[in-house]
C-alpha positions as CSV (number, residue, x, y, z in Angstrom):
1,X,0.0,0.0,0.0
2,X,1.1,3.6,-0.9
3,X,-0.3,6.8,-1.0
4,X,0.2,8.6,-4.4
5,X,-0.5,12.4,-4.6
6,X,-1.8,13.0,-8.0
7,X,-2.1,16.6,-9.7
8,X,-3.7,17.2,-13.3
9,X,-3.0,20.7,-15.0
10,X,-4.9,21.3,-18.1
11,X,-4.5,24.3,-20.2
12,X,-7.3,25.9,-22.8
13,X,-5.1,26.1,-25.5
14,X,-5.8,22.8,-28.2
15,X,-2.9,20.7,-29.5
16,X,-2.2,17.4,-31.8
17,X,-1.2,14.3,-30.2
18,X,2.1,14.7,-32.3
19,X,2.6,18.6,-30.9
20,X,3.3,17.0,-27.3
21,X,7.2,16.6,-27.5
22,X,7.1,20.4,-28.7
23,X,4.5,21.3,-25.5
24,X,7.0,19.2,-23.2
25,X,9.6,21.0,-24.8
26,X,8.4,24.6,-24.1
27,X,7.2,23.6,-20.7
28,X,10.5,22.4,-20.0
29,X,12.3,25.4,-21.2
30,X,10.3,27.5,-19.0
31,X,11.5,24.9,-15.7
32,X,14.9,24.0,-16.8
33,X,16.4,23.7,-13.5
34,X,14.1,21.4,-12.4
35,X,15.1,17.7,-13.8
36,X,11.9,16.3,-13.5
37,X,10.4,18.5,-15.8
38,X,13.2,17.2,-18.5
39,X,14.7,14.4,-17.7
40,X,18.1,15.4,-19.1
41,X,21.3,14.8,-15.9
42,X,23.1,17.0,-18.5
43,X,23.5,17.1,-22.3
44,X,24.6,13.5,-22.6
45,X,22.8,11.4,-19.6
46,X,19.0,11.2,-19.2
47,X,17.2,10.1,-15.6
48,X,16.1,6.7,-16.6
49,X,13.1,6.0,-14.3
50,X,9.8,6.2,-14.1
51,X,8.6,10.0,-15.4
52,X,6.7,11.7,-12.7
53,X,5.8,15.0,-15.0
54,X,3.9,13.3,-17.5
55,X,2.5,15.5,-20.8
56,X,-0.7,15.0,-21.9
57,X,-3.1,15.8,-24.4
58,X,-6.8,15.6,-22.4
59,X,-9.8,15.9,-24.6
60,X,-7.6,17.6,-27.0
61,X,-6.0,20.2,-24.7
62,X,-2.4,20.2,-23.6
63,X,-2.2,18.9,-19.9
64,X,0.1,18.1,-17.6
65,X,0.1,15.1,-14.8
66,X,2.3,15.3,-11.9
67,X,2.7,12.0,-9.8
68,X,4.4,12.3,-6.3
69,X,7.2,14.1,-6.3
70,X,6.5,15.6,-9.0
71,X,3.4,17.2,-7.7
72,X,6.2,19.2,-5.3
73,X,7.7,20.6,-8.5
74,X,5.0,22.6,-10.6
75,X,5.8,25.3,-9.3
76,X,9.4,25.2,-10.7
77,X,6.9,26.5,-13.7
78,X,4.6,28.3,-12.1
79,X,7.0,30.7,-11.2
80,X,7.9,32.5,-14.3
81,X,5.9,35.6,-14.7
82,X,4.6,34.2,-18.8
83,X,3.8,30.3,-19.2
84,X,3.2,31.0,-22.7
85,X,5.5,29.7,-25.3
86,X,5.5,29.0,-29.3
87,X,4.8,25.8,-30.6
88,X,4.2,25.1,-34.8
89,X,3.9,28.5,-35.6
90,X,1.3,29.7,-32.9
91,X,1.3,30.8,-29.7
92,X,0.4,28.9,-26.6
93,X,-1.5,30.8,-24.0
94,X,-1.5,28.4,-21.4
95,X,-4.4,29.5,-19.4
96,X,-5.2,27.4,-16.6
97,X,-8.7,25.3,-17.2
98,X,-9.1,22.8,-14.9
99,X,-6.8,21.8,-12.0
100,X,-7.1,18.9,-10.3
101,X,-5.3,17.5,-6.8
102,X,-6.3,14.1,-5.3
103,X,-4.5,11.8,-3.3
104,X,-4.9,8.0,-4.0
105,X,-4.2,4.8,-2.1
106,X,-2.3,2.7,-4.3
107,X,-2.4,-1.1,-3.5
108,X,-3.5,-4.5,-4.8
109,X,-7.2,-5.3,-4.4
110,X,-8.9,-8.7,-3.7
111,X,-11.5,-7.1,-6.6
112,X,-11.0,-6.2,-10.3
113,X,-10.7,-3.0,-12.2
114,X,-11.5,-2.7,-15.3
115,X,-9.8,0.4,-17.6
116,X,-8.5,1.5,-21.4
117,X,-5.0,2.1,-22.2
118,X,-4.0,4.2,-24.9
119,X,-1.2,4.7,-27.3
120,X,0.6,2.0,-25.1
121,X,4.1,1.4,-26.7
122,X,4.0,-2.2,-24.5
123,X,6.7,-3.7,-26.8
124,X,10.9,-3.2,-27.1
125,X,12.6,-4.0,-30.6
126,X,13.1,-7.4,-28.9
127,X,9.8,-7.8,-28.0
128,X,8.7,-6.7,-31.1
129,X,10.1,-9.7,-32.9
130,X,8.7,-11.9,-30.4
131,X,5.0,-11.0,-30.8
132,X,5.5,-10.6,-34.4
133,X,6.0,-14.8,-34.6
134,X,2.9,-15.6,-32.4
135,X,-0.1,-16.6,-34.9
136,X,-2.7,-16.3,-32.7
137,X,-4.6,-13.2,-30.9
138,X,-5.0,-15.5,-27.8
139,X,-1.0,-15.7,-27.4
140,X,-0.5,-12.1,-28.4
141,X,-2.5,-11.2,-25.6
142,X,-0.9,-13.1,-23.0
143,X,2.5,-11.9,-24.4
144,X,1.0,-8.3,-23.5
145,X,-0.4,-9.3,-20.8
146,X,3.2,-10.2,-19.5
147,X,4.4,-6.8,-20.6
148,X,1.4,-4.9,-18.7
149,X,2.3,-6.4,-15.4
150,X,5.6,-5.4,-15.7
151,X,5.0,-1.9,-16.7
152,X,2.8,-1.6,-12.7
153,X,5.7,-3.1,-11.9
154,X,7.9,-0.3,-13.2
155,X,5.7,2.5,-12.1
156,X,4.9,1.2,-8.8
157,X,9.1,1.1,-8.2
158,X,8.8,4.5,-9.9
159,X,6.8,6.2,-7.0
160,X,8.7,4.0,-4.1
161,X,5.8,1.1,-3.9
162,X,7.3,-2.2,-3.3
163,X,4.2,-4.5,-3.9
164,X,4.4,-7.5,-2.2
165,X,0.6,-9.4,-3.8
166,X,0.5,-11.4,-6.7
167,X,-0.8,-9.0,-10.0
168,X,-3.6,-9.9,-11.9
169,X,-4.0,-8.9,-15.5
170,X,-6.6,-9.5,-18.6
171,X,-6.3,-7.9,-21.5
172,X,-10.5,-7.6,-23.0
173,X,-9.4,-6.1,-26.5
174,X,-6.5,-4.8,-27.8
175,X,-6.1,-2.7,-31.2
176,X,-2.2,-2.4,-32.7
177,X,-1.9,1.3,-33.7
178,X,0.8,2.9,-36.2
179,X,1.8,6.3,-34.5
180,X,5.2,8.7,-35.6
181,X,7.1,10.6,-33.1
182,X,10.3,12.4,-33.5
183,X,9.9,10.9,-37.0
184,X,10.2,7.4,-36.1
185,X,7.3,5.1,-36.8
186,X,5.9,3.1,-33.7
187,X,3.9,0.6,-32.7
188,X,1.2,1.4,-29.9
189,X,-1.4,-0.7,-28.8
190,X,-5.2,0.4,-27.5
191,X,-6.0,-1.6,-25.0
192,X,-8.9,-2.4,-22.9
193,X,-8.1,-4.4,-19.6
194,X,-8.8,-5.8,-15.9
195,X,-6.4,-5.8,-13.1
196,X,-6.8,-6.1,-9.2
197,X,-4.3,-2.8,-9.3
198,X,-6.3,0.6,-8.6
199,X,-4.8,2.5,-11.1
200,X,-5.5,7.0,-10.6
201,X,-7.0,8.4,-14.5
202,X,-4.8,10.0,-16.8
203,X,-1.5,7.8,-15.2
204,X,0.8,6.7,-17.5
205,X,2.5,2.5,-18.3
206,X,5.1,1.2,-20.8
207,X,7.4,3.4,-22.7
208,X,7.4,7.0,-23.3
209,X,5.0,7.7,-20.7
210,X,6.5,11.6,-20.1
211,X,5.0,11.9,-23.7
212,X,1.8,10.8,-23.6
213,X,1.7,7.5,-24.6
214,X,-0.1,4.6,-22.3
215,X,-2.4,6.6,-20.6
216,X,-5.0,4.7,-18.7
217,X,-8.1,5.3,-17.9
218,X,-11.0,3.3,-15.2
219,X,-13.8,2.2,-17.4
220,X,-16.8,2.5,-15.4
221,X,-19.4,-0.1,-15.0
């Protein structure tokens, strides 16, 4: 059991899925002293571990998630006197629309949960090849099935929870998806799922998670 302080931040400007690197970037610039907000030690070593300022784009507007510490750091932004920055060729205002504290109990349930993961980059280059030889959509979701639980895993070492219960995970659907970021063509999966792990909306699993990608949300009953 852990408890997780979550913060969501979401602006009234609108913005592409593909503009979020360019929103993390200006966001970043704005709170470069703060390495959460960039994950960048210097110009040649990055903070590999979980991302706890994720970047999001929330029913099309550009938002960002703080988890934990993270929530301590916003105001490494905050603080300038003008949030707005350029991005493609326009201005971003960044007026505040919604913000949103809550502090969650993170732990492993004797129930299920049942949510939708999107844009989930569950898969490395070795991985890749491995799914690609299974013929069936039973085995291919068992193999992400695999990959889920070890992305809680990874997020729950992320934000200092040592879980000590068995996880439970069922994938329901899954979709592949062909996205491009940074110029790079990826595959992403959407993904609808059951876990006994409470999992907070708009949290991030699997790769790339300070960009956007795997963010899950509880599908109600």
């Amino acid at each position: 059991m852990q408890k997780l302080k979550l913060l969501k931040v979401r602006f009234g400007d609108e913005i592409r899925f593909h503009e979020i690197p360019a929103f993390r970037g200006g966001v970043a610039a704005k709170a470069s002293h703060s390495l959460l907000f960039h994950n960048h030690i210097d110009d040649h070593t990055l903070r590999y571990a979980y991302p706890l300022i994720q970047y999001k784009r929330i029913r099309n507007h550009p938002s960002i998630i703080c988890v934990g510490e993270g929530v301590d750091e916003i105001h490494r932004f905050f603080e300038n006197s003008d949030w707005s920055f350029e991005i493609s060729g326009r201005t971003l205002d960044m007026k505040i629309e919604e913000l949103d504290m809550k502090q969650f109990t993170m732990q492993v349930w004797d129930k299920q949960f049942t949510y939708r993961v999107n844009n989930w980059l569950a898969l490395s280059q070795k991985n890749y090849t491995e799914y690609r030889k299974l013929e069936g959509m039973v085995e291919q979701a068992a193999f992400l099935e695999k990959k889920l639980i070890g992305n809680i895993l990874s997020m729950a070492k992320g934000i200092g929870w040592d879980i000590d219960k068995q996880i439970e995970c069922k994938i329901l659907d899954f979709k592949p998806v062909h996205l491009r970021f940074k110029g790079q063509k990826l595959m992403a999966f959407n993904a609808t799922f059951k876990t006994n792990v409470f999992l907070p909306n708009y949290l991030g699993l699997g790769g790339k998670t300070g960009f956007g990608f795997g963010t899950v949300t509880e599908v109600k009953k």
